[in-house]
FIRODREN-155005 format. One record per residue (C-alpha): y, x, z; residue number from 1; chain; residue in one letter. Coordinates in Angstrom, 3 decimals. Each point is the difference from the previous one (the first is absolute). Layout:
N
REC        c2        c1        c3  seq  mol  type
REC         Y         X         Z  NUM    A     A
...
***
This chain:
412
REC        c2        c1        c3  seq  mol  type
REC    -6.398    -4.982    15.931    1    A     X
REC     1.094    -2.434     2.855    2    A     X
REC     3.823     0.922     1.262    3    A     X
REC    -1.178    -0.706     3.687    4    A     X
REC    -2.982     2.188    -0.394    5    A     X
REC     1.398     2.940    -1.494    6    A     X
REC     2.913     2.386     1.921    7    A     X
REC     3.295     0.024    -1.493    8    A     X
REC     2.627     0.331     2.924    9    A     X
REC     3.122    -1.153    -1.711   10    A     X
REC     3.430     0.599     1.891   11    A     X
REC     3.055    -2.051    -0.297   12    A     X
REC     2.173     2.615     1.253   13    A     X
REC     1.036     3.146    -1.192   14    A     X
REC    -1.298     2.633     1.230   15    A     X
REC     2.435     2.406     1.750   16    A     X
REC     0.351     3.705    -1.255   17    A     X
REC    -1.106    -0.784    -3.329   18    A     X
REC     2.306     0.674    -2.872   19    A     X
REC    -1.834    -0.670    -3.214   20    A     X
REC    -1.050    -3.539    -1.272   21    A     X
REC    -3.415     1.594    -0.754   22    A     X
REC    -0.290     1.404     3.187   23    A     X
REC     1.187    -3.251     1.616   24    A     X
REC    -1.737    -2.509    -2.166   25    A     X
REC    -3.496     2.186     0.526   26    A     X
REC     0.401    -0.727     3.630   27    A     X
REC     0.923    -3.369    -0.069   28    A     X
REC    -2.888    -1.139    -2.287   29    A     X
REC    -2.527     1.675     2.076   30    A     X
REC    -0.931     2.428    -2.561   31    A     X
REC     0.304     2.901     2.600   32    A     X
REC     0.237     0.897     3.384   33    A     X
REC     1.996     3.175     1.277   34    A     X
REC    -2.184     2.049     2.882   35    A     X
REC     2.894     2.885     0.078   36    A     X
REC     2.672     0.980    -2.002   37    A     X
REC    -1.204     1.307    -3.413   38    A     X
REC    -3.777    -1.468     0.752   39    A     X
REC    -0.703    -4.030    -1.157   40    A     X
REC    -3.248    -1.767     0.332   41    A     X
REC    -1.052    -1.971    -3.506   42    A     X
REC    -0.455    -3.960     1.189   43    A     X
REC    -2.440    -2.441    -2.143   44    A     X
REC     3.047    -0.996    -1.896   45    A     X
REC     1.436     3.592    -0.724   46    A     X
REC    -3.268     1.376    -0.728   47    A     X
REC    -1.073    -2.423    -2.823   48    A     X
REC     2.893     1.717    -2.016   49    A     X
REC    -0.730     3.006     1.267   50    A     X
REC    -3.492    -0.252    -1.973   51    A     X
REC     1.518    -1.878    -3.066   52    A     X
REC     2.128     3.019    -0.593   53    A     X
REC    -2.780     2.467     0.709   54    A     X
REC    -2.416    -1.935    -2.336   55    A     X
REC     2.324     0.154    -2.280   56    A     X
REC     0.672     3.652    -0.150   57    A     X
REC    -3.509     0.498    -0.142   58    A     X
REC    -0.545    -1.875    -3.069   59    A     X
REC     3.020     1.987    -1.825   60    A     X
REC    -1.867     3.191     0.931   61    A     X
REC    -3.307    -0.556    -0.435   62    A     X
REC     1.059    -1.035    -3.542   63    A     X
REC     1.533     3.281    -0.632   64    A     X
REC    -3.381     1.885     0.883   65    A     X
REC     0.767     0.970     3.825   66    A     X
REC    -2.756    -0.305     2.869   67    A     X
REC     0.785    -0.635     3.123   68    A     X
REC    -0.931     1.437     3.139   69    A     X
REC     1.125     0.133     3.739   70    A     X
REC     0.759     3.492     1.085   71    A     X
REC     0.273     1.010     4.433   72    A     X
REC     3.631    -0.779     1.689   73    A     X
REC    -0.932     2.883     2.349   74    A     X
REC     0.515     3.160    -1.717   75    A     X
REC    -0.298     3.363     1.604   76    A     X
REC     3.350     2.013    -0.163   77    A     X
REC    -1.052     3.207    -1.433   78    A     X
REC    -0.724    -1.631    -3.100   79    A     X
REC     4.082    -1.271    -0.201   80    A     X
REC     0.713     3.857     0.724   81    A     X
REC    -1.722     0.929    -2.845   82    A     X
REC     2.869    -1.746    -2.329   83    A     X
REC     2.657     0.729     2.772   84    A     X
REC     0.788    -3.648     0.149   85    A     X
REC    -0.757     0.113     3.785   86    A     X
REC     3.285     1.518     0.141   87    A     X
REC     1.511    -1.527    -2.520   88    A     X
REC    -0.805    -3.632     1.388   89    A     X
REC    -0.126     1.190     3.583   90    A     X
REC     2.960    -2.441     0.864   91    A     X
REC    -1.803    -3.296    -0.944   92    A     X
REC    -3.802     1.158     0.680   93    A     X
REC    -1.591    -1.451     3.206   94    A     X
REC    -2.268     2.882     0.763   95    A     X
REC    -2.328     0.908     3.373   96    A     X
REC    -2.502     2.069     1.302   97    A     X
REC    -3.361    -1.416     0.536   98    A     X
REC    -2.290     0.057     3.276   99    A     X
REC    -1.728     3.303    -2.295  100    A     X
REC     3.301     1.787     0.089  101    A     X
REC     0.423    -0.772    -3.791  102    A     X
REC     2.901    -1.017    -1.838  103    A     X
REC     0.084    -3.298    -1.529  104    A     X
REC     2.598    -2.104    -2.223  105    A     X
REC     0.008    -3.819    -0.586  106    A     X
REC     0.447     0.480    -3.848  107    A     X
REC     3.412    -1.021    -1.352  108    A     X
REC    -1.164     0.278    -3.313  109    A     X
REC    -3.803     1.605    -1.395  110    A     X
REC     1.479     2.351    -2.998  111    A     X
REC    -2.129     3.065     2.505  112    A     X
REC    -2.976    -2.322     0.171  113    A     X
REC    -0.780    -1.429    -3.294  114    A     X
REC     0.511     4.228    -1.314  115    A     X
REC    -2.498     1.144     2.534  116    A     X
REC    -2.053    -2.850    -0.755  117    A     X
REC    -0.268     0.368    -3.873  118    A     X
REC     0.081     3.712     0.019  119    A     X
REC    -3.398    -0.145     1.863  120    A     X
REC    -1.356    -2.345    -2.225  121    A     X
REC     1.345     0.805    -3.489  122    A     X
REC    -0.857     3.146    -1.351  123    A     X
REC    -0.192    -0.623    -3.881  124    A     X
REC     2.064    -0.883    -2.946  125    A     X
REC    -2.284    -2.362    -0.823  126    A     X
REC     0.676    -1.997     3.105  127    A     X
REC     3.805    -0.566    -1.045  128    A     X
REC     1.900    -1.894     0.034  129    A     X
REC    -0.476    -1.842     2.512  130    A     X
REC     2.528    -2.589     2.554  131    A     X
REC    -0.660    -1.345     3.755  132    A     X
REC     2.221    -2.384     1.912  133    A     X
REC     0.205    -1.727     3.321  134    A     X
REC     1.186    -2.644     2.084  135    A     X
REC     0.756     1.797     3.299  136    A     X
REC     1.961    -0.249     3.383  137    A     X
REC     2.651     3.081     0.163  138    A     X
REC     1.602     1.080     2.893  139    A     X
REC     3.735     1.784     0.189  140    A     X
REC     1.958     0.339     3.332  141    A     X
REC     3.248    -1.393    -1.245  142    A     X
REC     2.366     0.321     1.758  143    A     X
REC     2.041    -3.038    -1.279  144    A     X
REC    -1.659    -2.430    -0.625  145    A     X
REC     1.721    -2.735    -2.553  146    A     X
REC    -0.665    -3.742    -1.255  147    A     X
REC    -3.330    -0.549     1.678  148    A     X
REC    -2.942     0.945    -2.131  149    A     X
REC     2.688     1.764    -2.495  150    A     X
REC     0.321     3.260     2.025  151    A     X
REC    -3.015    -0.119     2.568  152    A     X
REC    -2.014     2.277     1.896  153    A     X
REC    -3.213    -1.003    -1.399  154    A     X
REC    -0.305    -1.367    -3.220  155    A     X
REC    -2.508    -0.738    -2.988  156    A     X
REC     0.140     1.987    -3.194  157    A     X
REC    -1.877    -0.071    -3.738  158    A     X
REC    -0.108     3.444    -0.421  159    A     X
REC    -1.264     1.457    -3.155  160    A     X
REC    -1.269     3.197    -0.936  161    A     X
REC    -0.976     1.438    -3.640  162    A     X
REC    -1.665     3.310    -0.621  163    A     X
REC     0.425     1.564    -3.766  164    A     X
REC    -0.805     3.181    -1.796  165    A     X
REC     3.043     0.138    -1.557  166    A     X
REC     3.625    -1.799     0.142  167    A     X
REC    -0.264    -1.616    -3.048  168    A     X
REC    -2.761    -1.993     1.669  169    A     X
REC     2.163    -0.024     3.078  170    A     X
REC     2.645    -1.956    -2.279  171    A     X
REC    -2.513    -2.363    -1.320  172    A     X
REC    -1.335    -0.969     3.099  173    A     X
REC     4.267    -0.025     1.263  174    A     X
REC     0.503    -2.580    -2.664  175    A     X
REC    -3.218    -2.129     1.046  176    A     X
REC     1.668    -0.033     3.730  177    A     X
REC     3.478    -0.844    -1.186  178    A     X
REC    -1.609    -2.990    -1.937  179    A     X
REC    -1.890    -1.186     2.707  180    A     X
REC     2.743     0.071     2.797  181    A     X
REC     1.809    -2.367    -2.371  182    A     X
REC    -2.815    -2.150    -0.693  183    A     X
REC    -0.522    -0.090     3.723  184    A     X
REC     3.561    -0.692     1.264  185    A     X
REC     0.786    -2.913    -2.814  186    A     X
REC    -2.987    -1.721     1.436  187    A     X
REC     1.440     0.264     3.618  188    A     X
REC     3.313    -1.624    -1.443  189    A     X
REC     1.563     3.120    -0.097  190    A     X
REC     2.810     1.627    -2.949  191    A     X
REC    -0.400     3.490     0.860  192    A     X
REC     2.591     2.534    -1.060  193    A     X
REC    -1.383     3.676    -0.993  194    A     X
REC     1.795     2.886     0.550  195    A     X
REC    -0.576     3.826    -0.197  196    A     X
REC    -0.295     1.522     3.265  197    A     X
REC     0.396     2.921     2.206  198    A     X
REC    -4.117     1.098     1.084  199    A     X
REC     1.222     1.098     3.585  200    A     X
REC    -2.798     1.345     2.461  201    A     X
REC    -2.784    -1.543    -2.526  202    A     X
REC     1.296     2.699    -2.517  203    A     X
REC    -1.112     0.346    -3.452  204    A     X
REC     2.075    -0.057    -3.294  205    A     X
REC     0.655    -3.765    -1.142  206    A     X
REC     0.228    -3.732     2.407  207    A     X
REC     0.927    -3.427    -0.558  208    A     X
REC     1.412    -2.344     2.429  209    A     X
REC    -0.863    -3.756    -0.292  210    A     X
REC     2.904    -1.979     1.807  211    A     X
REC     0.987    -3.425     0.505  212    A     X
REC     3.625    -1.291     0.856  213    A     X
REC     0.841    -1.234     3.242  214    A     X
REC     2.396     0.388     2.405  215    A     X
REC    -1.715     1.785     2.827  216    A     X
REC    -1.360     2.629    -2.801  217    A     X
REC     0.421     3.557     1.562  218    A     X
REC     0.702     1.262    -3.454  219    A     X
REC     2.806    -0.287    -2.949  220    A     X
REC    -0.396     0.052    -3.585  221    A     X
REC     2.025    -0.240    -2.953  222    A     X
REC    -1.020    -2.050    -3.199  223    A     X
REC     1.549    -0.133    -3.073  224    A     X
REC     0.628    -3.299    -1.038  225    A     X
REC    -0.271     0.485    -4.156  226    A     X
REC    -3.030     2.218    -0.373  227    A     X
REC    -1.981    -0.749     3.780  228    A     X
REC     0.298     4.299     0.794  229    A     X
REC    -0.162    -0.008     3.858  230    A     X
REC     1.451     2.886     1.870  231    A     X
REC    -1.304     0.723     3.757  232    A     X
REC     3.220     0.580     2.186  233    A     X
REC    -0.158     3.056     1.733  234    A     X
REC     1.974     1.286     2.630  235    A     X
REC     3.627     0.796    -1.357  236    A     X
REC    -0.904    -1.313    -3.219  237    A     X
REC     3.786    -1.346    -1.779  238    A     X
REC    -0.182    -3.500    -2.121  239    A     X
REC    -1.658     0.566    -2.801  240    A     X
REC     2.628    -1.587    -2.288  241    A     X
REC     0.573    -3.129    -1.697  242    A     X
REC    -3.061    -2.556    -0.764  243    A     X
REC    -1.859     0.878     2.947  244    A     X
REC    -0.082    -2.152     3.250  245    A     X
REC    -1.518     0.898     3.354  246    A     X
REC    -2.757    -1.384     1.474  247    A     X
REC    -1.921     0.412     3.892  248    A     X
REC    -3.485    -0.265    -0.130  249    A     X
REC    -3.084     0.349     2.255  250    A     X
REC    -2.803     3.133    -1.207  251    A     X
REC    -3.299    -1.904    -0.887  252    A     X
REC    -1.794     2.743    -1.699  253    A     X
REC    -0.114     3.708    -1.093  254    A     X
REC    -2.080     1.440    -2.533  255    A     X
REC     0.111     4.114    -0.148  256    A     X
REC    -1.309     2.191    -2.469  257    A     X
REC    -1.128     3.302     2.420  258    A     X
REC    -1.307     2.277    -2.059  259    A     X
REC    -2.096     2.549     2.065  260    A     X
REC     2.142     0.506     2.924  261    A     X
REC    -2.725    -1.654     2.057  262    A     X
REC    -3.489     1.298    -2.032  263    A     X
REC     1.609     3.695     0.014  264    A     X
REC     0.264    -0.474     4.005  265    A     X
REC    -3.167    -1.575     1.063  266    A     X
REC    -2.462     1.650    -2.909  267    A     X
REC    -0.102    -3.142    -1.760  268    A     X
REC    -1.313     2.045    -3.523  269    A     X
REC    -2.756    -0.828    -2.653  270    A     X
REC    -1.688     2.175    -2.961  271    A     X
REC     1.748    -1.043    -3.459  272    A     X
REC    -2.328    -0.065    -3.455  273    A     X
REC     0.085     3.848     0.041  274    A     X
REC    -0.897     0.457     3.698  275    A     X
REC     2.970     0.979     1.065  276    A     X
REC     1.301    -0.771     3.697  277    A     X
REC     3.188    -2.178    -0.261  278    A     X
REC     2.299    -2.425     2.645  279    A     X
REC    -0.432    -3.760    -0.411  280    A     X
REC     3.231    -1.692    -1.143  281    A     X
REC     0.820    -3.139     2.098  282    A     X
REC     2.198    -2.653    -0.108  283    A     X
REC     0.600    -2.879     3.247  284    A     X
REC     1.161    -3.419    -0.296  285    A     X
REC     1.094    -2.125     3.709  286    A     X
REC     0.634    -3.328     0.673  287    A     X
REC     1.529    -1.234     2.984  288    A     X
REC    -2.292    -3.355     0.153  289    A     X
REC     1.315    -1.359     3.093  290    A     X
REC     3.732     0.549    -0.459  291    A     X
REC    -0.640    -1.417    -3.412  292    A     X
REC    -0.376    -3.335     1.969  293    A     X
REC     3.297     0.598     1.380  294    A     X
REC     1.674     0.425    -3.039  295    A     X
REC    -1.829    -3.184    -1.965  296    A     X
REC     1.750    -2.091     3.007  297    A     X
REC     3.129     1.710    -0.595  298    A     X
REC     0.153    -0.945    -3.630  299    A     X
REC    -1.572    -3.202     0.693  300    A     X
REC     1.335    -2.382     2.396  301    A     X
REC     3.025    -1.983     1.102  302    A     X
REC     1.468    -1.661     2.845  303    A     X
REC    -2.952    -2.319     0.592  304    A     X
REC    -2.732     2.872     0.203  305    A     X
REC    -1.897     1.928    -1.981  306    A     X
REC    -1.155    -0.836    -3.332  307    A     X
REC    -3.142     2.061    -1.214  308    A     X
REC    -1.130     0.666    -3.936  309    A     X
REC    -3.402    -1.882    -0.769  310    A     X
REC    -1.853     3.452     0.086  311    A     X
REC     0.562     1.012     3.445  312    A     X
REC     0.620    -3.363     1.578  313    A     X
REC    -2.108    -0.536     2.993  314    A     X
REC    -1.024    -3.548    -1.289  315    A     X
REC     0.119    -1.386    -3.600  316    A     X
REC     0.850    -3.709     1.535  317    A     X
REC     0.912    -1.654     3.386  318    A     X
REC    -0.252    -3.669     0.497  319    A     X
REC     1.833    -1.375     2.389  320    A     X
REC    -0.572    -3.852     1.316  321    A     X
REC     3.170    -1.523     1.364  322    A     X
REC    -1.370    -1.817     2.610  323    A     X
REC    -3.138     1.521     1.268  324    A     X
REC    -0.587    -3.539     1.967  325    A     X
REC    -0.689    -2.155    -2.956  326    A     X
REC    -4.175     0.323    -0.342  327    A     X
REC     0.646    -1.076    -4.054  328    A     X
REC     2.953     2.661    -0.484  329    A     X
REC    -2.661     2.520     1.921  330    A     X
REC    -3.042    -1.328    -1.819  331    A     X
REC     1.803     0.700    -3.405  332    A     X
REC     1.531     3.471     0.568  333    A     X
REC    -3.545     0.946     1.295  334    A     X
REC    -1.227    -1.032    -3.501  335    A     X
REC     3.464     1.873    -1.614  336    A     X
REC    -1.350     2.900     2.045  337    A     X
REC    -4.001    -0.050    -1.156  338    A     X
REC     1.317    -0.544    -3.351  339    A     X
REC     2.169     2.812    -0.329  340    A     X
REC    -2.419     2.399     1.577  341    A     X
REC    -2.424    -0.593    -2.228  342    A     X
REC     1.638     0.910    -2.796  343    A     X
REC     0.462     2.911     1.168  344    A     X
REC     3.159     0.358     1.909  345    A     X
REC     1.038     1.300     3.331  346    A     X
REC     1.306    -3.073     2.097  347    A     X
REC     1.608    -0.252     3.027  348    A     X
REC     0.088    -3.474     1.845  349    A     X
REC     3.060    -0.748     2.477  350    A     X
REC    -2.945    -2.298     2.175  351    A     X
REC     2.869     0.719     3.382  352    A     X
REC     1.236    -2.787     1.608  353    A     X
REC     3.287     1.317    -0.358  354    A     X
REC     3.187    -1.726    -1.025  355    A     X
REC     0.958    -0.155    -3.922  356    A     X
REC     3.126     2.498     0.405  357    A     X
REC    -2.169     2.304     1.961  358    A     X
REC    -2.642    -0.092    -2.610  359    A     X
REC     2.216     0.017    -2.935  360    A     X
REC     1.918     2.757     1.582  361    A     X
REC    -2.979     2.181     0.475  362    A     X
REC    -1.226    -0.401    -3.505  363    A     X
REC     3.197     0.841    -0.992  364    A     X
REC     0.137     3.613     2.318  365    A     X
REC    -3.815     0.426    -0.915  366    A     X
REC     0.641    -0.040    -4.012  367    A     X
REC    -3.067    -1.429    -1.707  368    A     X
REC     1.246    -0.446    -3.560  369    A     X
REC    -1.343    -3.703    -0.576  370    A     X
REC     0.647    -3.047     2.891  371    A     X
REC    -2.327    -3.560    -0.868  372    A     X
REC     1.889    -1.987     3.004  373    A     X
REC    -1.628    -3.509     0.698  374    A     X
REC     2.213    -2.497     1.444  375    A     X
REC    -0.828    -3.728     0.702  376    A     X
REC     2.564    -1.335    -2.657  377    A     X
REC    -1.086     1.794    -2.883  378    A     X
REC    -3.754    -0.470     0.706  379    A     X
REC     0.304    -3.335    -0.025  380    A     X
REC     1.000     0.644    -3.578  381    A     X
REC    -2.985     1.932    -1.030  382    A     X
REC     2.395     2.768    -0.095  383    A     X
REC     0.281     3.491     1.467  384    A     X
REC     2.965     2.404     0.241  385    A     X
REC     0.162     3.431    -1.210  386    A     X
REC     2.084     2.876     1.146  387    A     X
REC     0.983     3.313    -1.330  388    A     X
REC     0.848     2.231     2.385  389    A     X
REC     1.825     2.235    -2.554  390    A     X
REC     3.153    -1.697    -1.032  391    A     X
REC    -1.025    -3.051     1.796  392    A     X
REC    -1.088    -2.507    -2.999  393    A     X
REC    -1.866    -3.191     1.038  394    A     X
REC    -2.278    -1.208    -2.249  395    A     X
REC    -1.784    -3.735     1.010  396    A     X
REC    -3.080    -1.062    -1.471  397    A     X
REC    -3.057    -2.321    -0.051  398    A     X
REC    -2.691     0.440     2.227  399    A     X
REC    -2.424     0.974    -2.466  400    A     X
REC     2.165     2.655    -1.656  401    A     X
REC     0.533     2.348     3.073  402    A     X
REC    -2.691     2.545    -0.655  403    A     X
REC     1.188     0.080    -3.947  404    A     X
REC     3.285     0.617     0.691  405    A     X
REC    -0.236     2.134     2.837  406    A     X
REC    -2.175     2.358    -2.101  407    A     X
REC     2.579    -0.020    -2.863  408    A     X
REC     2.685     0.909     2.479  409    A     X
REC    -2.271     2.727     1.520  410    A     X
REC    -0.302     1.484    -3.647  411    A     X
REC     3.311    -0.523    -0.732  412    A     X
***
């Protein structure tokens, strides 16, 4: 891909009324674009990660045996009264009547759904167990929103939902989940903590938070420093004593173990071995995919920009030609570029004709882990440079051994 024929509106400045780095770095390397407070458009830029990471996470649970589908955002209300979550989420549910006089929710999660859904389909024993997810817009009318796409008002979710016919298959497929989400956020660059947590409105007997540190994080845990234990901090909770140090760190995922409290209200039943009538045991496993982004920049940047893990980057390589003028500097990063691309890599050219500290700046705010800058000095050398953006090593080598060693580095 061609710089100047692409769209990523870098900003020198810092955006006003922006207090996280993520939230501020986002902006400034075009990766989104806020319409209203709490709702963000996805540019080129921010939406090539956006996919990594949802690739990703599909991989992780396809492997485990889950099938994904795409369930309706518009959900009519009666079936929310059913669980008496219309109530119990009445303060963060954007809900309406509709030109029929029904009423309608945009769905802030799809527990309701995916029970109504299976219990129409799934009427045997035989047909368990069984696990759906999605990748899905959700909508909640917060009423502060926080840190960009941290705490929005529309958002995109992995939610998860497994159906059992009895909990200890609910705790095998638990474990599977748990597995997974770790899987999934070490690929994004990511050292999740796990703690046990309180279920809340999603109810059900048994959840696990997955956390990362970082300084905007909207909760507190406590982690024992000898064995790894981690305590959630809840509200009036005292030190827990010595050995354990505290820790703020933004919510990434939630994995609940429901039990029936959802198949008992909406009829969600099947006949067991003996024909007998009995409620389906379920378990649900979110992930926050877009504030996920957020957090990877908050755990992976510094005062340059942003500096993305090779999974999720939006580019494996950018090459960037000093001097754009010079037709044999722009003849040889054009062959750099074919090169590269076909051996497979994602490569972004910086073709602008743009000073050298406005390119190298932007390359530096954009993030691509691996810089080949051609200069006139070194080519006449038969040599290219090599940057890392991670730590910042330059590496400078023949002509003829850029594609090697940039493939080494990309494994590395």
């Amino acid at each position: 891909m061609y710089w100047s024929k692409y769209f990523i509106p870098t900003l020198k400045e810092v955006p006003t009324q922006t207090e996280a780095i993520s939230h501020q770095l986002s902006l400034r390397a075009g990766l989104v674009h806020m319409l209203t407070s709490g709702v963000y458009s996805y540019l080129p830029l921010g939406y090539k990660v956006l996919t990594k990471v949802e690739n990703i996470i599909r991989q992780e649970m396809n492997a485990i045996g889950c099938h994904e589908l795409l369930m309706p955002s518009l959900h009519p209300i009666e079936l929310w009264q059913k669980t008496g979550r219309d109530k119990v989420l009445k303060e963060i549910m954007i809900a309406f009547d509709n030109k029929k006089g029904q009423r309608m929710c945009l769905g802030p999660t799809h527990e309701e759904v995916i029970t109504h859904l299976i219990g129409h389909f799934v009427k045997s024993y035989r047909q368990l167990p069984v696990t759906f997810y999605q990748i899905q817009t959700k909508f909640r009318d917060e009423l502060r929103t926080r840190y960009g796409i941290v705490r929005a008002c529309e958002f995109i979710m992995k939610d998860a939902y497994s159906f059992d016919r009895d909990w200890e298959g609910l705790k095998k497929n638990y474990d599977l989940q748990r597995n997974a989400y770790l899987k999934i956020f070490k690929r994004c660059g990511l050292d999740v903590i796990v703690s046990a947590a309180d279920s809340g409105a999603m109810g059900g007997s048994v959840s696990h938070e997955f956390l990362v540190a970082a300084p905007i994080g909207e909760d507190a845990v406590w982690i024992n420093k000898d064995n790894g234990q981690v305590r959630k901090e809840e509200e009036g909770m005292s030190h827990p004593g010595e050995g354990w140090s505290r820790q703020v760190a933004i919510e990434l995922g939630h994995i609940f173990q429901l039990g029936t409290k959802y198949s008992d209200s909406l009829g969600a039943v099947y006949l067991d071995e003996n024909g007998q009538q009995k409620p389906m045991i379920m378990g649900c496993y979110g992930i926050g995919v877009s504030r996920l982004i957020a957090a990877v920049i908050e755990a992976n940047h510094d005062e340059a920009g942003i500096i993305w893990p090779k999974e999720i980057a939006p580019f494996d390589v950018e090459i960037l030609p000093v001097q754009t003028a010079d037709e044999g500097l722009m003849s040889f990063a054009q062959v750099c570029y074919q090169d590269l691309k076909a051996a497979g890599l994602e490569v972004l050219l910086d073709d602008r004709d743009e000073s050298a500290g406005r390119k190298f700046n932007d390359a530096d705010l954009v993030g691509i882990p691996l810089r080949v800058v051609i200069g006139k000095r070194l080519l006449a050398q038969g040599q290219v440079e090599i940057k890392v953006r991670r730590g910042g090593q330059v590496i400078v080598v023949a002509q003829e051994r850029l594609k090697e060693t940039i493939l080494k580095l990309r494994e590395a």
